[in-house]
Structure formats: C-alpha cells, structure tokens
GUMIBA-907365 format. One record per residue (C-alpha): residue number from 1; x, y, z; residue in one letter. Coordinates in steps of 0.1 Angstrom, whole numbers, padded with zeros to 4 digits. Layout:
NUM|X|Y|Z|a
...
END
This chain:
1|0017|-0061|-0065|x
2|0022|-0064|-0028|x
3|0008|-0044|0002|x
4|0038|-0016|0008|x
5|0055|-0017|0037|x
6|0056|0003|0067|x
7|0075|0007|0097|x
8|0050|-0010|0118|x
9|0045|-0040|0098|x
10|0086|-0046|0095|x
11|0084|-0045|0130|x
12|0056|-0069|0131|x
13|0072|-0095|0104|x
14|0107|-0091|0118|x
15|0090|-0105|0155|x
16|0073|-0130|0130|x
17|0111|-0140|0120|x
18|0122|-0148|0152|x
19|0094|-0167|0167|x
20|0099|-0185|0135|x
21|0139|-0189|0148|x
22|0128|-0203|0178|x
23|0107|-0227|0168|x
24|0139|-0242|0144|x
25|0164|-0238|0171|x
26|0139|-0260|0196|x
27|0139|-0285|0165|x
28|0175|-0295|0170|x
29|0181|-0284|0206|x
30|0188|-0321|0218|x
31|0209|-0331|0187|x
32|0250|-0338|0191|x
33|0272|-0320|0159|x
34|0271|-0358|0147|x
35|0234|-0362|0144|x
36|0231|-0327|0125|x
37|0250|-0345|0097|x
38|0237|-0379|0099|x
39|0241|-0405|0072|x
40|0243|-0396|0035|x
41|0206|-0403|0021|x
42|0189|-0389|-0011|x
43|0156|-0376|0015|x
44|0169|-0357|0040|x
45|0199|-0328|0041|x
46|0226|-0328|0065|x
47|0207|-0309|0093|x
48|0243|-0281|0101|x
49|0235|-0274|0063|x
50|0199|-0273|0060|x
51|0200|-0250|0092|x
52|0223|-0226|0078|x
53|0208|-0225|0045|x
54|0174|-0210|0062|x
55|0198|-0180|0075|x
56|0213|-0177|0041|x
57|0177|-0173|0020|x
58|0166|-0148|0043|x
59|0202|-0127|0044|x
60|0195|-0134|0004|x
61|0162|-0118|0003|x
62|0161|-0091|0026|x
63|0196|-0081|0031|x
64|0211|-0085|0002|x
65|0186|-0083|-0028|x
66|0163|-0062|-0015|x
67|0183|-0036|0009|x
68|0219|-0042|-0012|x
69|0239|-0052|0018|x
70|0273|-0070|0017|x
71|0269|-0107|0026|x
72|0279|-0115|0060|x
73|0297|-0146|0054|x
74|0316|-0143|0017|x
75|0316|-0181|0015|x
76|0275|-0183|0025|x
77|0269|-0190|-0015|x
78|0290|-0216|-0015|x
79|0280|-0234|0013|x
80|0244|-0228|0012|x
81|0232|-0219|-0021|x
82|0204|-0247|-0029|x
83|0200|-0238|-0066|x
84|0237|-0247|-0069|x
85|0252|-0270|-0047|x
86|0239|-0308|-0058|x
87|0224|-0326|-0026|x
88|0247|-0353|-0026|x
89|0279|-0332|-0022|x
90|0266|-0315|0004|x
91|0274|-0340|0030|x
92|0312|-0331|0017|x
93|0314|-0295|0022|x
94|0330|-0275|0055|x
95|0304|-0270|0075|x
96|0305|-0251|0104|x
97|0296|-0270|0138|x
98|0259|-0267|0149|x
99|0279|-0239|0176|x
100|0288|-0219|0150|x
101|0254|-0225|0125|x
102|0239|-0212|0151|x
103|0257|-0182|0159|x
104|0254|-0178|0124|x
105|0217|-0179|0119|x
106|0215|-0155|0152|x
107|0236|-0132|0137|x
108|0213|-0132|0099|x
109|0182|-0126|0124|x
110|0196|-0097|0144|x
111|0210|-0076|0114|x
112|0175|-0082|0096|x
113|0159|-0069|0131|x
114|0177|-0037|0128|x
115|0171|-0030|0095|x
116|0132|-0034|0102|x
117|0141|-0010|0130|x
118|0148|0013|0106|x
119|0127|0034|0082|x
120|0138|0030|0044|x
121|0123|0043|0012|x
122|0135|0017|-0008|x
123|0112|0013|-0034|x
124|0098|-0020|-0047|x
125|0123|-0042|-0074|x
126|0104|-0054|-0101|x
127|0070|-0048|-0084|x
128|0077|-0067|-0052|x
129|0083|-0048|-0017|x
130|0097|-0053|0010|x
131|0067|-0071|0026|x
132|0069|-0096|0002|x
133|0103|-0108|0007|x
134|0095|-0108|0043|x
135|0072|-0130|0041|x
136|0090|-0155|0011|x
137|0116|-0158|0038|x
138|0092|-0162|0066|x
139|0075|-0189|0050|x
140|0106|-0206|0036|x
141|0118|-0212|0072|x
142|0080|-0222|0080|x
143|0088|-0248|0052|x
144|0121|-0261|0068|x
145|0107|-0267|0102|x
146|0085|-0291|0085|x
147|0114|-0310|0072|x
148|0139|-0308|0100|x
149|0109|-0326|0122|x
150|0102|-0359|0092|x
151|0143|-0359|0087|x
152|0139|-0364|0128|x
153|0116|-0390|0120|x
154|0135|-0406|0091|x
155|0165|-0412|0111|x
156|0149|-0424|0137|x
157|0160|-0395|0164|x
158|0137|-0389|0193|x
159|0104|-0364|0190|x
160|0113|-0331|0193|x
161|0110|-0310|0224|x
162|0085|-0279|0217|x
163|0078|-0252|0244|x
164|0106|-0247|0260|x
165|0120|-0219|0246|x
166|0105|-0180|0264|x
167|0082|-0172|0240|x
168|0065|-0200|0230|x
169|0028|-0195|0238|x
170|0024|-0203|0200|x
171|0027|-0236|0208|x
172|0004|-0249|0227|x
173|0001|-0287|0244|x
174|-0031|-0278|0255|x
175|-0046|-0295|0222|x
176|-0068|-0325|0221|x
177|-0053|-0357|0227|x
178|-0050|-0381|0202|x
179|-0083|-0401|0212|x
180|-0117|-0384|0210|x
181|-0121|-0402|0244|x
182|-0154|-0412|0232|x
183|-0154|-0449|0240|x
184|-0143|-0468|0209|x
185|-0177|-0493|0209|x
186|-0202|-0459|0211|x
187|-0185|-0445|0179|x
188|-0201|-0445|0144|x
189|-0177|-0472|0118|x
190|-0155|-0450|0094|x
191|-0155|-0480|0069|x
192|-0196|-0472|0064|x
193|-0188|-0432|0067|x
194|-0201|-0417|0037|x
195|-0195|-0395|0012|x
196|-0197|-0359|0007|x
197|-0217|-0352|-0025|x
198|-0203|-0324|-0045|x
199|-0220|-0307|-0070|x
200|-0207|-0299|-0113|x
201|-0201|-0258|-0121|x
202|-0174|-0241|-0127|x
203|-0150|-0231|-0102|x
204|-0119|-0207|-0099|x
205|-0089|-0227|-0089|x
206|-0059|-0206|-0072|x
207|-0053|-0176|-0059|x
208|-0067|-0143|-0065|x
209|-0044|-0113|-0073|x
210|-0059|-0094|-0044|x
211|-0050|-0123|-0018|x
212|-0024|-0113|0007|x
213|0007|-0134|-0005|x
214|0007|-0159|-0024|x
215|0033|-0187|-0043|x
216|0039|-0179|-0078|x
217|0023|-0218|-0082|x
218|-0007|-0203|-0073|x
219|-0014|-0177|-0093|x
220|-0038|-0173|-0105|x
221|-0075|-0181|-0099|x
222|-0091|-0196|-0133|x
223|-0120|-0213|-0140|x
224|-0121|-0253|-0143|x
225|-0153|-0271|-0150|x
226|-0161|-0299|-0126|x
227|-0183|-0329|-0127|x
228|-0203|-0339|-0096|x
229|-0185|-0365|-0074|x
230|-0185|-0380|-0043|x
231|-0150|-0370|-0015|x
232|-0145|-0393|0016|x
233|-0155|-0371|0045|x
234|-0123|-0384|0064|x
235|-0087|-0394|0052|x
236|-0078|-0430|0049|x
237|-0073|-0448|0082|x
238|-0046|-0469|0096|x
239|-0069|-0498|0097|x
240|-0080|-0495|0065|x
241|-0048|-0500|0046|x
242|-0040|-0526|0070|x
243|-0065|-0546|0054|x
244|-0051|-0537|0019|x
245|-0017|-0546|0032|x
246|-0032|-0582|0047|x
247|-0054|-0585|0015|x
248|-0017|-0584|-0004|x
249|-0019|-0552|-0017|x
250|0014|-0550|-0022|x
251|0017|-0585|-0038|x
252|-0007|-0580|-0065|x
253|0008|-0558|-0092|x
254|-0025|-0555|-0114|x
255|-0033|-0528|-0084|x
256|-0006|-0504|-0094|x
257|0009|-0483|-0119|x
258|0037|-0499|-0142|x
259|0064|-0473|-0123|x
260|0047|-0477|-0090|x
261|0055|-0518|-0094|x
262|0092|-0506|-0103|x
263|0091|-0487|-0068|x
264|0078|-0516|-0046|x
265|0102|-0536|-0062|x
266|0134|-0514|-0061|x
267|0120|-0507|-0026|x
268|0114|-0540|-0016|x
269|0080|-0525|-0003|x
270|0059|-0549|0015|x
271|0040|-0528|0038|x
272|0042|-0483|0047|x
273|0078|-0475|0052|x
274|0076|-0472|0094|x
275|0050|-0506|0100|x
276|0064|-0540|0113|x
277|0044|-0572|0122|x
278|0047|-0586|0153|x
279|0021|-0614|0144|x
280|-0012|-0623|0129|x
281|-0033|-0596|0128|x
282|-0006|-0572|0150|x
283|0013|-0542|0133|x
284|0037|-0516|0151|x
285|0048|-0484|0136|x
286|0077|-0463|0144|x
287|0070|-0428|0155|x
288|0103|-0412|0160|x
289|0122|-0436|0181|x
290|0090|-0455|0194|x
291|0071|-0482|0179|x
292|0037|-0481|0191|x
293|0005|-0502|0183|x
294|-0014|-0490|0150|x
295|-0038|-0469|0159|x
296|-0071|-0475|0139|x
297|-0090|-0443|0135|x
298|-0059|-0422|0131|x
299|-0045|-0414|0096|x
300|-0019|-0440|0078|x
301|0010|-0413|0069|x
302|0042|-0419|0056|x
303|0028|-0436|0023|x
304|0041|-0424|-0013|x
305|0017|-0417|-0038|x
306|0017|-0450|-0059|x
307|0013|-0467|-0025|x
308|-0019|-0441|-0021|x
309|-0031|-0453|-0058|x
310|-0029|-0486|-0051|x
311|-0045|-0482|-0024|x
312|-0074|-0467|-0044|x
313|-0072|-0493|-0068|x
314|-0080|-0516|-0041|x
315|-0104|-0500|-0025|x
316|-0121|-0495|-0061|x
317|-0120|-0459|-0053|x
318|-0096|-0437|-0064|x
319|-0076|-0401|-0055|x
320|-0091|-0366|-0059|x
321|-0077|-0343|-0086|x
322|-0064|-0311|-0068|x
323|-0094|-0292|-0081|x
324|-0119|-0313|-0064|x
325|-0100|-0311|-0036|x
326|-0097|-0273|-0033|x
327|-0138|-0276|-0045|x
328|-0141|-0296|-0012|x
329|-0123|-0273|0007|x
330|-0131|-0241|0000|x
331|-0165|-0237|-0021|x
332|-0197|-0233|-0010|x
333|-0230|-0247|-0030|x
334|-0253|-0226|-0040|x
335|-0292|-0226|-0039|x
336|-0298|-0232|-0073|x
337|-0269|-0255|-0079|x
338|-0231|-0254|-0083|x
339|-0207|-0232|-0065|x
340|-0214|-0197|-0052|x
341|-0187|-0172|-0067|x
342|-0168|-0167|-0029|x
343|-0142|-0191|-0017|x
344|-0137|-0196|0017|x
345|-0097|-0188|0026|x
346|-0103|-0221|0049|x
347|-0125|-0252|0050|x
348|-0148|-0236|0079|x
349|-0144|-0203|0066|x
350|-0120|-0172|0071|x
351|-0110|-0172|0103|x
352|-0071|-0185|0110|x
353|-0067|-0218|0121|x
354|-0077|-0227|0159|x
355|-0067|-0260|0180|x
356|-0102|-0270|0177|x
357|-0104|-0267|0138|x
358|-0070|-0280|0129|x
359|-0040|-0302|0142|x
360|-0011|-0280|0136|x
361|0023|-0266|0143|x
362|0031|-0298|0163|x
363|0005|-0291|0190|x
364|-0005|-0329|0192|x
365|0032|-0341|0183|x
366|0015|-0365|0158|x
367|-0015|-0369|0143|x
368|-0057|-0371|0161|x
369|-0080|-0393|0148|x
370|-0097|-0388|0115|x
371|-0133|-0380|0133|x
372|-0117|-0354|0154|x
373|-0125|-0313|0152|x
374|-0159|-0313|0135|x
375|-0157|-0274|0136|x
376|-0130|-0277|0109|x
377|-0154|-0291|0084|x
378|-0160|-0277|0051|x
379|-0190|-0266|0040|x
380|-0197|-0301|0026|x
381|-0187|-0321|0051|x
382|-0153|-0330|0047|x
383|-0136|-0332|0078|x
384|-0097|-0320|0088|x
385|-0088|-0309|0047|x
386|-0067|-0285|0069|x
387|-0039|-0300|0093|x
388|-0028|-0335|0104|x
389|-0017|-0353|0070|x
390|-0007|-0340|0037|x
391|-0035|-0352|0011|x
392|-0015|-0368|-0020|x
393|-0041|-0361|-0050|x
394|-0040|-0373|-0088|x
395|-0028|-0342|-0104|x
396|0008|-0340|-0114|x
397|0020|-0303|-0101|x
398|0027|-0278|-0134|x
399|0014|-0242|-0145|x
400|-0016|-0226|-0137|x
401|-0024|-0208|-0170|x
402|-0005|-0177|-0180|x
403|0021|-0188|-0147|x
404|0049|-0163|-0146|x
405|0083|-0170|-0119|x
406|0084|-0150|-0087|x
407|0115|-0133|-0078|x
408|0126|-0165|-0062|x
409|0129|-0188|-0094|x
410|0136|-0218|-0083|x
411|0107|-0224|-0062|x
412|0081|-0239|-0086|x
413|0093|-0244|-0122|x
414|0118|-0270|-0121|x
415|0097|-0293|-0104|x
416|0066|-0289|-0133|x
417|0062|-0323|-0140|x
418|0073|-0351|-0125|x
419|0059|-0346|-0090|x
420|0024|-0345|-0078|x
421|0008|-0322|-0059|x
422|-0005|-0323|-0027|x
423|-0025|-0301|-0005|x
424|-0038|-0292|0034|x
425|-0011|-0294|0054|x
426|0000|-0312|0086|x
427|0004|-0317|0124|x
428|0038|-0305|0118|x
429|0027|-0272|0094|x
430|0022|-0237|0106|x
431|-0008|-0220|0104|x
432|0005|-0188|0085|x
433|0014|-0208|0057|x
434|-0017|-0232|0050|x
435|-0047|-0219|0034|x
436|-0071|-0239|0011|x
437|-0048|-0228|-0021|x
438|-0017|-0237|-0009|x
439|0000|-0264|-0035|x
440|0027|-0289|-0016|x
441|0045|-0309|-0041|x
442|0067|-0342|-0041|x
443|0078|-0369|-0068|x
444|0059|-0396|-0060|x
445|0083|-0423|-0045|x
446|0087|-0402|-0013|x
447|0070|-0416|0018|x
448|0092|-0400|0042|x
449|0067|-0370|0046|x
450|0040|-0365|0067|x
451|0017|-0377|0038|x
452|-0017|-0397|0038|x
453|-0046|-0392|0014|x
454|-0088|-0391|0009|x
455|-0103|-0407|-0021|x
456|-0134|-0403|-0042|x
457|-0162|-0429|-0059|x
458|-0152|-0439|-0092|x
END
C-alpha cells in the first residue's frame, strides 16, 4: 500500500523526526512547569501532557507496533494514551515536570534514531510499512505544534520564540512582513474584489491510492458533480466582519442557525473571541499577549463556524462546500469546459510550498494580508487557499465512499458527524503536511483555532 522502506529513507524520516522535536521543544522553551499545566479548560490540554503524549504515539507506532519493542516507560499508556484517558482528568494525573517530559521525549527520539540506524526486514503489518508509520507519527507531532502555538494563544502566554534552536534554517524570518508595503490609498478595495468563476463537471474529490501518504479521511478520490459557482478570490477580512459586528450581527438572531444562537448565547458572544472596543469605530485584538489595532486587509481568525455562517448570512453570501473548495484549489478548467482530469497537489501546482506562495510554519508569526503572494494562486484565481487561516466550509466531516480505518483508529471515525471540516492550512502549519486534500476538522463552537473562512454567491 505504502512505498517500502529503505535504509536511506529511515535515515531521512528519522532526521525528519527530530527537526520536528525541535520545533516543539522551541514551542515551550520560555514556559515555567506551572504554565505547562495551566488552567483546566475543555480547548486546550495541559501542555507536560500534551508534550509527552507526542513521544508516546511515536514510541506506539514505530517502537512498539511496528518493531515489537518493550515500552520505555510501563506507565506511558496510562498517562498518555488519548483514546483512553478523558480530557478532563487529565489535568489530575502524575505528570512528570516539563524536566523530565522532556528527557522523556529525547529519550523516544533517540531509540527511534537507532533503530532507523539499523537495517530490518520487518515486513509490512497489515499492508502498512514502516514508511508509513514514520510518517503517521511525523505528522501527528506536525499536528501538535499547531496546537501547542493557539493553546499559547488561548491562555494568553507570549508568541513563541522560533529560530533559536541549531538547526533551524527551516524556519525562516526572512518572509514577507505583514503589509504588502504597497501604500494603503494605491491598493485596489477587497470589498469590490471579485469572484472567481468556476465552472460545473465532474470532479474527483480526495486522494488517489497512488498519492504518497495519505489520512484514511481521504481516501479515496471519487467523483462528485458540481454546479458552476462563484469563490471569493480572498478570505474574509478583518474589516469586513467588523462591519457585521457594528451592523449587530451578533444581535440579530434571524442571521444564524437555531444551535449557532444557543452558542452566542451560552457564550455570551458579542464580537470574535480575541476583539475589544476601545470606542466608536476602534477594535483591538489580542495576539498572544498583545492587543494591537485590527488590521483591515488581514484575515479575521479565531471565529467558529456559526460565527463564519452568520457571517455569510449577512453578507447574503454563504460558505463553500469542501468540494468546491478542493475544485478551487486544485483543478484546472479545461478548453472545452469543466475540469481537466489532473489535479494539482497545490493551488499553484506541484511544487512544495515556498515563502512566496504560502504563509507557513510560523514564518510571519501571524497572519499577511489577504492580497499577499499572488504566485500562490490557483488556477482560478483564488488567492492563499494554502497557508495563513484555516477555511471553515459547509460540509459536516464523515466518510468518503467505501472509507475503511487506518491502523491508527481513532483518527477520523469518531468525529464523523458532528464536526465540520475545514481545509488549507495556516501560518502556524507545516508544509509537509498541507496539500490541497488535506481535511482539518473541528465541532463548530471552537474559535480558539487559527480559523477564518471564504465564501461563495448564493
């Protein structure tokens, strides 16, 4: 099912595995014992666990499922095991200090170094080699360092401090700053933007089975038939849903969704979880431990998706299902109509992700302007699908058609249903994991992640 392993490769993924570690140990570098726990919240895990538990998948995978090694720490299942310890106990259990968490996840890296030191003729387990539990554990810690930088946000903690550690040429402050630095009065209005006109024909949504590695969610590529519509080429603004916030967006229930009402009022929701008013006309939003001026032509982010929908409502727009959003993304019209059969890996094509395509991997510690990077358009026109916010979409995240369980079980099917997917990725998400298939997915209350949206003509 997977490419087979070699020496070389292990060697390549292991070195994969710790720039991965370094990245996550330069995420909570600054943070006291007491921060890595933090208060008890229903969002965010106690950092000393959620650290840990990255070490303890990977021992999982690769050490102990796939070569048959002893566990390192006979109590690791009970302290880390996700699928069995209920969030809100975790908070209660003895964890280690962030010392010994770290010694700890050192130790998980160096043993899985020496095995990929070492040649092995274990054969695949149920069709799956080594290569591919490499990577599921690659990518799950890919998928942490995402959260442990919004739980730094959600608690209010300082930015991070990225770069510092030896090898850390992968990330890169050289990236454009948040302003074009076009002047602000030379530069065309994103409230008359227009539209990216997308054509009907069938399309094959997902992954193929020939496609490098891939989530279980995405597999595999089947055919959907799609009307013509029109995408925003940009995401939504910050000044935008200001003015849905000061037209009382939030005040008028016929603009949202009976369950999206019981959330702004449960909430007490009057505005995006991190704004404040400092007077008429004058909103401040918290990034990290800063509040700083909105910024107009950069994304709003940190919205849930009935604030997105109302939004839409508003706006008498509404969101993208998640296949006109991978249509956007990754097709390419053809001559005589509709789609060609190839699918571009990435909006501009199949190249990996550049600075000047995509805002990623923390480069701009926060998000550019919507406008920015023209040469990560798709091949409609639709401007940063990869990078800077998460795009909530209408689709509630289930099945693809025939969907079967990777080894790791619990990554997909307990969640079909009452989530929603999004897609595209972040300023926070690594390249090697994003790709124009890649399904994110949250319940739709959460506004802690780094989450905005587009939206399409009714």
């Amino acid at each position: 099912m997977q490419d087979q392993l070699t020496s070389a490769s292990a060697i390549d993924l292991s070195s994969a595995l710790h720039e991965a570690r370094e990245r996550t140990l330069e995420l909570i570098s600054d943070l006291t014992d007491e921060q890595m726990i933090g208060p008890r919240l229903h969002i965010v895990n106690p950092l000393r666990w959620e650290v840990g538990h990255v070490a303890w998948f990977q021992e999982r995978w690769i050490l102990r499922h796939f070569r048959k090694r002893a566990p390192v720490n006979p109590q690791g299942d009970e302290l880390y095991d996700s699928a069995r310890i209920a969030h809100d106990t975790r908070w209660d259990l003895p964890l280690p200090t962030k010392a010994q968490v770290i010694d700890y996840v050192q130790e998980i890296l160096r043993r899985i170094q020496e095995e990929a030191a070492v040649s092995d003729a274990s054969q695949p387990i149920e069709g799956y080699d080594e290569a591919y539990f490499f990577r599921l554990a690659l990518f799950h810690e890919y998928m942490h360092a995402e959260a442990f930088t919004y739980t730094r946000q959600t608690l209010g903690y300082p930015k991070p401090k990225m770069g510092t550690s030896e090898n850390a040429g992968a990330i890169s402050h050289s990236f454009p700053a948040r302003s074009t630095g076009q002047p602000y009065r030379d530069r065309p209005s994103l409230q008359q933007a227009t539209d990216a006109e997308i054509p009907a024909g069938t399309f094959l949504l997902g992954s193929s089975p020939d496609s490098h590695f891939v989530f279980d969610n995405e597999q595999w590529a089947h055919p959907v038939v799609i009307r013509p519509f029109l995408m925003a080429r940009f995401a939504v603004t910050q000044a935008q849903f200001r003015d849905f916030v000061e037209d009382g967006g939030y005040q008028r229930r016929e603009l949202w969704t009976p369950p999206g009402w019981h959330w702004r009022e449960s909430a007490g929701a009057c505005h995006p979880i991190y704004w404040r008013k400092q007077s008429p006309g004058s909103w401040m939003r918290r990034h990290f431990d800063e509040w700083i001026p909105l910024e107009d032509r950069l994304p709003v982010i940190h919205v849930s998706w009935y604030e997105a929908d109302a939004y839409c409502r508003w706006a008498g727009r509404r969101l993208p299902t998640e296949a006109e959003w991978e249509i956007a993304a990754s097709a390419e019209p053809a001559s005589d109509g509709g789609f060609r059969q190839s699918k571009r890996l990435f909006p501009w094509g199949g190249d990996p992700p550049t600075p000047d395509r995509a805002n990623l991997e923390w480069r701009a510690m926060g998000c550019i302007e919507v406008d920015a990077l023209p040469a990560g358009d798709s091949a409609f026109g639709c401007r940063q699908m990869i990078g800077n916010v998460w795009e909530w979409t209408a689709t509630n995240f289930g099945p693809y058609p025939g969907f079967s369980p990777g080894p790791y079980k619990e990554y997909s099917e307990p969640w079909f249903g009452d989530h929603k997917v999004l897609r595209g990725g972040c300023w926070t998400t690594r390249p090697g994991l994003i790709r124009n298939t890649y399904r994110n997915f949250y319940q739709p209350h959460r506004c802690d992640v780094w989450a905005g949206f587009r939206t399409c003509a009714l």
